[in-house]
C-alpha positions as CSV (number, residue, x, y, z in Angstrom):
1,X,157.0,85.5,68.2
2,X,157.9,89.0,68.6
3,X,154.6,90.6,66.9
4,X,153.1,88.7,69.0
5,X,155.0,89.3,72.6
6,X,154.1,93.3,71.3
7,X,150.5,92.3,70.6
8,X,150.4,90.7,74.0
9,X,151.9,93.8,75.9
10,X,149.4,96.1,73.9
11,X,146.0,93.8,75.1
12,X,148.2,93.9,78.7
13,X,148.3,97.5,78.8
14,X,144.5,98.3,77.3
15,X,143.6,95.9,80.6
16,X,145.3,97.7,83.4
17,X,143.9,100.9,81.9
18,X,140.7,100.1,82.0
19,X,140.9,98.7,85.6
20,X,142.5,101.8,86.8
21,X,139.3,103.7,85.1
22,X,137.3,101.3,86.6
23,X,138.5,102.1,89.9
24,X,138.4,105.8,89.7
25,X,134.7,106.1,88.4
26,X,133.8,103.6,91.4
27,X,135.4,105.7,94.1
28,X,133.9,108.1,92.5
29,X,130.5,106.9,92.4
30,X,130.6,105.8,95.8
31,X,131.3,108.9,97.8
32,X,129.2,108.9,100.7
33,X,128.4,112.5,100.2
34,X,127.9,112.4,96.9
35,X,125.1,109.6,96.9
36,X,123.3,111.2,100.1
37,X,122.9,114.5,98.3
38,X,121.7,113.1,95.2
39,X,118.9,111.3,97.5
40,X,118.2,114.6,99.1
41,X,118.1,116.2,96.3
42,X,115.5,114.1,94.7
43,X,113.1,114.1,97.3
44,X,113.0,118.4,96.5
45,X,110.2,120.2,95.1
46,X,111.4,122.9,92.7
47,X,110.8,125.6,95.1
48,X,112.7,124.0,97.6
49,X,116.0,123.6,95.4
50,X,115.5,127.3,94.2
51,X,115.3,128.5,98.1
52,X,118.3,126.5,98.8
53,X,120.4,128.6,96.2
54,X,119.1,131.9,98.1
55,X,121.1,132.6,101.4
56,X,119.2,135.5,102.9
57,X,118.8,138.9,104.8
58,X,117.5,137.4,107.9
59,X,114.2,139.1,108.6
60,X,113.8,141.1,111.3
61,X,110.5,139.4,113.0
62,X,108.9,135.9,112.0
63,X,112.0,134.5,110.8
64,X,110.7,131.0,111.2
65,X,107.7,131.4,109.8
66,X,108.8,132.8,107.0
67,X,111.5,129.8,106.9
68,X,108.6,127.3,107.0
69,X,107.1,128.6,103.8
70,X,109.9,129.6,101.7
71,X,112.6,126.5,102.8
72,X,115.5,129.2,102.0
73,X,119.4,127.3,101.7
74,X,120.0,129.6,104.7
75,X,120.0,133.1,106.5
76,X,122.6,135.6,107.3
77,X,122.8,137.5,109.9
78,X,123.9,141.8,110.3
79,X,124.7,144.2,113.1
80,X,120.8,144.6,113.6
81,X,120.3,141.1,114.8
82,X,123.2,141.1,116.9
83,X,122.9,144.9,118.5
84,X,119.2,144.4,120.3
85,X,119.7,141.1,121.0
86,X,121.1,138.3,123.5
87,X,123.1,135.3,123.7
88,X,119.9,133.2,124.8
89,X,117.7,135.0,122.5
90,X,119.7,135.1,119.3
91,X,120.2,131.1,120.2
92,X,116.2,130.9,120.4
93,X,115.5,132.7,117.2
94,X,118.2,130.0,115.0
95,X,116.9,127.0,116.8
96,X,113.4,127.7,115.8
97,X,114.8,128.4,112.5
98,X,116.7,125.4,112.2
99,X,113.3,123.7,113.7
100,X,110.9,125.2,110.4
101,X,113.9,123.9,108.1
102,X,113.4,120.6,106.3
103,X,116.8,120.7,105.0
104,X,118.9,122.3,108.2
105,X,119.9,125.8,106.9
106,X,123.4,127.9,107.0
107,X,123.6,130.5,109.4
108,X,126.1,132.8,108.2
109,X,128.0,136.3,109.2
110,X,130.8,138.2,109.0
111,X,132.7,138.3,111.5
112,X,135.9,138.8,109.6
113,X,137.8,140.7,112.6
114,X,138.7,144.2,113.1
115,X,136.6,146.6,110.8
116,X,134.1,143.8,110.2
117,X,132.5,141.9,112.8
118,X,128.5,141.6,113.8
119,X,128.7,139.5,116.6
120,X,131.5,140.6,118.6
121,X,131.1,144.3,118.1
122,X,128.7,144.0,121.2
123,X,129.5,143.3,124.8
124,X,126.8,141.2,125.5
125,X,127.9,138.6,123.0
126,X,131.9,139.5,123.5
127,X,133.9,141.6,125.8
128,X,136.4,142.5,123.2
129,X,135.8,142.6,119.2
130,X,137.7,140.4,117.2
131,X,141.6,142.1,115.9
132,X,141.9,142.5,112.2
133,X,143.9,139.0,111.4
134,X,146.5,142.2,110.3
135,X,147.0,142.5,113.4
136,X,146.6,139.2,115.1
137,X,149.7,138.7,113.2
138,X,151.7,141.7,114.2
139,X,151.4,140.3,118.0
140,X,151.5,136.8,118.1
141,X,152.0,135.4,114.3
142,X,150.6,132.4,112.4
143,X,150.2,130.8,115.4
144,X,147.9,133.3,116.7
145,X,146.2,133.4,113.2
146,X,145.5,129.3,114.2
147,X,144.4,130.2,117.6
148,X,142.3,133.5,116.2
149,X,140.5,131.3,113.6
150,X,139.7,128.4,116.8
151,X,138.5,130.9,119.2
152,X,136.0,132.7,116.2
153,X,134.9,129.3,115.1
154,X,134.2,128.5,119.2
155,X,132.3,131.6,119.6
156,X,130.0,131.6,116.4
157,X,129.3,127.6,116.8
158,X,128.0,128.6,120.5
159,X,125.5,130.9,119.2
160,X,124.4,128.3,116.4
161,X,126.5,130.2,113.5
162,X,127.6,127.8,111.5
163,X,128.8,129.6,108.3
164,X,131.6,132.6,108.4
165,X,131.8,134.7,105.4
166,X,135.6,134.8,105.9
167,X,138.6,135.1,105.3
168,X,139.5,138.2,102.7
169,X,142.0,136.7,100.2
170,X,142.3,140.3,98.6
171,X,145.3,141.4,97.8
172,X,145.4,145.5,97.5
173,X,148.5,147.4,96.9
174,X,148.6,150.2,98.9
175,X,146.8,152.2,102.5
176,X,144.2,154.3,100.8
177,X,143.0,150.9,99.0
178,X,139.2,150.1,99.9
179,X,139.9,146.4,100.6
180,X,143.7,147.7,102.6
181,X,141.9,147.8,106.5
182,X,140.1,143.8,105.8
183,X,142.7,142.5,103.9
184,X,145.6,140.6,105.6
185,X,148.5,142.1,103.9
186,X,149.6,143.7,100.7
187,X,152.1,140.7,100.1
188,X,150.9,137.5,97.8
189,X,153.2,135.3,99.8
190,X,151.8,136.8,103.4
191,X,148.4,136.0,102.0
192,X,148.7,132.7,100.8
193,X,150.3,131.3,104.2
194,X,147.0,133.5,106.5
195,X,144.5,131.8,103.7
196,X,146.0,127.9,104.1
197,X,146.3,128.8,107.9
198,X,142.7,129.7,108.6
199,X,140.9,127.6,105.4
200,X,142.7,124.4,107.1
201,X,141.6,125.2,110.6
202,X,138.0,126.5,109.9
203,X,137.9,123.1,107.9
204,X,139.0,121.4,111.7
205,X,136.3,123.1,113.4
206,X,133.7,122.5,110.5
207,X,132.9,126.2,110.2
208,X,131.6,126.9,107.0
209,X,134.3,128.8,104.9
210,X,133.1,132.0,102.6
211,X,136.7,133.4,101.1
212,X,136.4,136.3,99.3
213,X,136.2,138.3,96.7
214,X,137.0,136.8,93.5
215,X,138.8,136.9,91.4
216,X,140.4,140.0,93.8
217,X,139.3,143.6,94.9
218,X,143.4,144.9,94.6
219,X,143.1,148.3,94.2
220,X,139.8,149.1,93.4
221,X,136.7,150.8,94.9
222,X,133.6,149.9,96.7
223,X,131.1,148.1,94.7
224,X,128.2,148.8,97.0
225,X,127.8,152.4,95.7
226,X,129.0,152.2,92.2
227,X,129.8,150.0,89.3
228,X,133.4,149.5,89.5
229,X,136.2,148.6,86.2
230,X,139.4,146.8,87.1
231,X,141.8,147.0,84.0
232,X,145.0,144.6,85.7
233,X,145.9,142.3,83.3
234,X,145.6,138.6,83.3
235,X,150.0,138.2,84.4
236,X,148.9,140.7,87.1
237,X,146.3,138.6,88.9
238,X,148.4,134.8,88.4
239,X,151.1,136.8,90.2
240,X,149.5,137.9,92.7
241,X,146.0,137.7,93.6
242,X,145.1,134.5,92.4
243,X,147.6,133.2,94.5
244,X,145.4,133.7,97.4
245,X,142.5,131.5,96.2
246,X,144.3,128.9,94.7
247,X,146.1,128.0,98.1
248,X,142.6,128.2,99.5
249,X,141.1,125.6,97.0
250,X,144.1,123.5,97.7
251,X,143.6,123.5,101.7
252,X,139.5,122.5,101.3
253,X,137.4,125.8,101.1
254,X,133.8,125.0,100.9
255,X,132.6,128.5,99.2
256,X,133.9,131.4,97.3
257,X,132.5,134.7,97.0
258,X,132.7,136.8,93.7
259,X,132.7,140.2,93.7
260,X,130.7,142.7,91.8
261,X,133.8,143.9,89.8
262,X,134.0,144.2,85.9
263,X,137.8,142.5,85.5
264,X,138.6,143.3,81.7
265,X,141.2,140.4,82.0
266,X,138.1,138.1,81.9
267,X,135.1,139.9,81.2
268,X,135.5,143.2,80.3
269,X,131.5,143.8,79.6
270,X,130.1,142.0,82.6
271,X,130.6,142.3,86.4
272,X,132.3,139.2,87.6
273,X,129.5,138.0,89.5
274,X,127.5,137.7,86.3
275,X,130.4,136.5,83.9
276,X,130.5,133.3,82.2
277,X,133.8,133.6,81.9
278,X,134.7,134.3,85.1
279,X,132.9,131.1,86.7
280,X,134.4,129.0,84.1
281,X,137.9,130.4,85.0
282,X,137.3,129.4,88.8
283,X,135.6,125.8,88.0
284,X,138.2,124.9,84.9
285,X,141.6,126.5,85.5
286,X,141.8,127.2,89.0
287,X,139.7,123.3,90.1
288,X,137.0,124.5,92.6
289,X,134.6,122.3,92.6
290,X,132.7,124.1,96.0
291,X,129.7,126.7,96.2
292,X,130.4,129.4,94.6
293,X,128.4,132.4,95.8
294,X,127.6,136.0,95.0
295,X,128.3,139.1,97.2
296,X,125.5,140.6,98.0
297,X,122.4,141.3,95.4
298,X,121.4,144.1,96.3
299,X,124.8,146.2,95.8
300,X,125.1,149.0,93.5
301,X,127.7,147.4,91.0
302,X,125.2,144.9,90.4
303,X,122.0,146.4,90.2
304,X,123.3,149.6,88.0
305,X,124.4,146.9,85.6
306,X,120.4,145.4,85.7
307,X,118.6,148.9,85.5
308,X,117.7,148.2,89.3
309,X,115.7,144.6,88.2
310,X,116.5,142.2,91.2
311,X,115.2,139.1,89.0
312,X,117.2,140.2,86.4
313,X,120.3,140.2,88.4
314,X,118.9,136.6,89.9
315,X,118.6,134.8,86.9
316,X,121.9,136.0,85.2
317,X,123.8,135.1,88.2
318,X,122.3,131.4,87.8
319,X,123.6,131.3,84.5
320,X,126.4,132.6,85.3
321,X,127.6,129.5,87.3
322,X,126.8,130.9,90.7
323,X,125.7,127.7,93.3
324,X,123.9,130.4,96.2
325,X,122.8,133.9,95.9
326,X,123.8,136.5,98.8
327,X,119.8,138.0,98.8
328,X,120.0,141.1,100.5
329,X,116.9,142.5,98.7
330,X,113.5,140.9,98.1
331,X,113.4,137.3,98.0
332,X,110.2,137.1,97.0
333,X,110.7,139.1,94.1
334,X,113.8,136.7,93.7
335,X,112.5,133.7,94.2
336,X,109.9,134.5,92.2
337,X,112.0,135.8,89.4
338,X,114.2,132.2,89.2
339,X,110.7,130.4,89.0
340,X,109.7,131.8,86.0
341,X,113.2,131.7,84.1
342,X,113.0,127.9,85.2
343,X,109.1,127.8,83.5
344,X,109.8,129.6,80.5
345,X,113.3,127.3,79.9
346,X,115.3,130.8,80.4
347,X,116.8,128.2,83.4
348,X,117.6,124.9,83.2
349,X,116.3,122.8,85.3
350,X,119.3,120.8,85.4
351,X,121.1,123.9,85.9
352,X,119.7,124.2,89.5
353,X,120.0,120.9,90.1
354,X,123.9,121.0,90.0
355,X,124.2,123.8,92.2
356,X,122.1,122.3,95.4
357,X,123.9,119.4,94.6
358,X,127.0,121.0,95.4
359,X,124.9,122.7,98.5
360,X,123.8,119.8,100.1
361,X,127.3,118.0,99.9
362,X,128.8,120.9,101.4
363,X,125.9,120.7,104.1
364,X,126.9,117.0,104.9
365,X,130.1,117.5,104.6
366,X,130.1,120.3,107.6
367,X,127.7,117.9,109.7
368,X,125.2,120.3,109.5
369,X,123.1,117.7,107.7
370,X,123.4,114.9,109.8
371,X,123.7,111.5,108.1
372,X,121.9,108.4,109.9
């Protein structure tokens, strides 16, 4: 009797197993999001799920027309859109955008507050630039970092911005630091409560969250002039400037940037933007499962690394791990570029797939794709 009691218990326990697993893999399966994208997705012409990777350099003039033909995952917008412009015209020029887009596009800036903002650094679109979240703080605390993020999200979604490459989860160390004036503090703990503050209320507002720049500038130089080498260890940045990104994974961010840095404690021969390693890191050990995008393409600390070769750069980033490329240079050298590697099986197809997957989920998720 008792062998088989224990023989009854064992057949008992194989049961509930597999109905819990049965469960999970059908609230899996069954995420609206998740089906909708992969309908999208397979209604896509290879050129259109390699444009929707690219987030690009808005051009200065026929913008939409070059939209129409190219489908591009999205444009981002600089100081020279803003500075020549108006409220009703800048509107205009994304609506007709948005119009040429089959798959509605991300419009995306930086308006990170204080020393980096597009919009808000002219009158006509603001009276007064956005404060550095530094020193947001210093007047009015997290509650003013809350009622800073609302007021940004506000203004950008009134123009028809609906992506902001913020916030900085950097964490430098000291005043002369390149990161120190855009960064929120030199504190881990100060970060990590700005990041969950304004991840969890851009996610309210469904702005589009960029954080930036993984896996963490600290106390290293500007990668747009040079190729930089950061040799912290790996205890260095869990105790600190992970911390950052890892509360804003937990609290919903929809994209993360990586930087252009070579971080020895992951990839000493590769900047991080083209690392393996570095991607794997963010998708296995840390659990985002967002967009993860590039900082821009066309910075030195990239290109030095490629000899200059902006399909080079392209391609390696792909298979890399990255989901969307930041194209500040040619996209038609780009685009063409990721064709090619996808032809000649230097690309998987498969490969792209995953990442405008991830893209259009993101999309829906934000409303930006509307679902019927």
């Amino acid at each position: 009797m008792r062998q088989k009691s224990r023989i009854w218990i064992q057949v008992m326990a194989v049961c509930i197993t597999l109905v819990f697993c049965s469960a999970s893999v059908y609230a899996a399966g069954s995420d609206p999001a998740e089906i909708a994208a992969g309908k999208l997705l397979d209604r896509m012409t290879l050129k259109e799920k390699i444009t929707q990777m690219m987030i690009v350099e808005c051009p200065d003039s026929k913008a939409d027309s070059i939209q129409k033909n190219y489908q591009f995952g999205g444009y981002i917008l600089f100081g020279d859109d803003f500075r020549g412009s108006t409220k009703k015209k800048l509107r205009k020029k994304i609506r007709s955008c948005q119009k040429a887009s089959k798959t509605p596009m991300l419009i995306g800036v930086d308006e990170e507050g204080g020393t980096v903002v597009r919009a808000s650094l002219y009158k006509q679109f603001r009276k007064h630039r956005f404060s550095s979240p530094r020193a947001v703080y210093r007047n009015k605390g997290y509650r003013g970092i809350i009622s800073d993020t609302k007021k940004k999200d506000a203004f950008l979604k009134g123009l028809g911005i609906n992506c902001n490459f913020a916030p900085v989860a950097d964490v430098p160390y000291k005043k002369s630091d390149f990161m120190y004036q855009r960064a929120f503090s030199a504190k881990a703990g100060k970060t990590v409560k700005y990041i969950r503050r304004t991840i969890g209320q851009m996610g309210k507002d469904n702005m589009v969250s960029v954080m930036k720049h993984f896996p963490g500038y600290g106390g290293n130089g500007d990668t747009h002039g040079r190729i930089i080498t950061d040799r912290r260890s790996l205890k260095t940045f869990k105790k600190r400037d992970l911390k950052p990104f890892a509360a804003g994974i937990g609290k919903g961010a929809d994209m993360i940037m990586v930087s252009h840095i070579k971080v020895k404690a992951f990839d000493g021969k590769r900047p991080a933007s083209l690392s393996k390693k570095v991607h794997k890191y963010l998708r296995s050990e840390m659990g985002f499962d967002g967009v993860i995008i590039t900082d821009g393409m066309a910075m030195d600390g990239v290109m030095d690394f490629v000899g200059g070769d902006e399909g080079k750069a392209a391609v390696r980033a792909i298979n890399a791990g990255n989901d969307m490329l930041c194209v500040t240079g040619s996209y038609s050298r780009t685009y063409k570029a990721i064709r090619s590697a996808v032809r000649n099986g230097t690309i998987d197809e498969s490969r792209i797939d995953q990442s405008v997957k991830r893209i259009l989920k993101m999309k829906l998720k934000r409303g930006i794709i509307k679902t019927k």
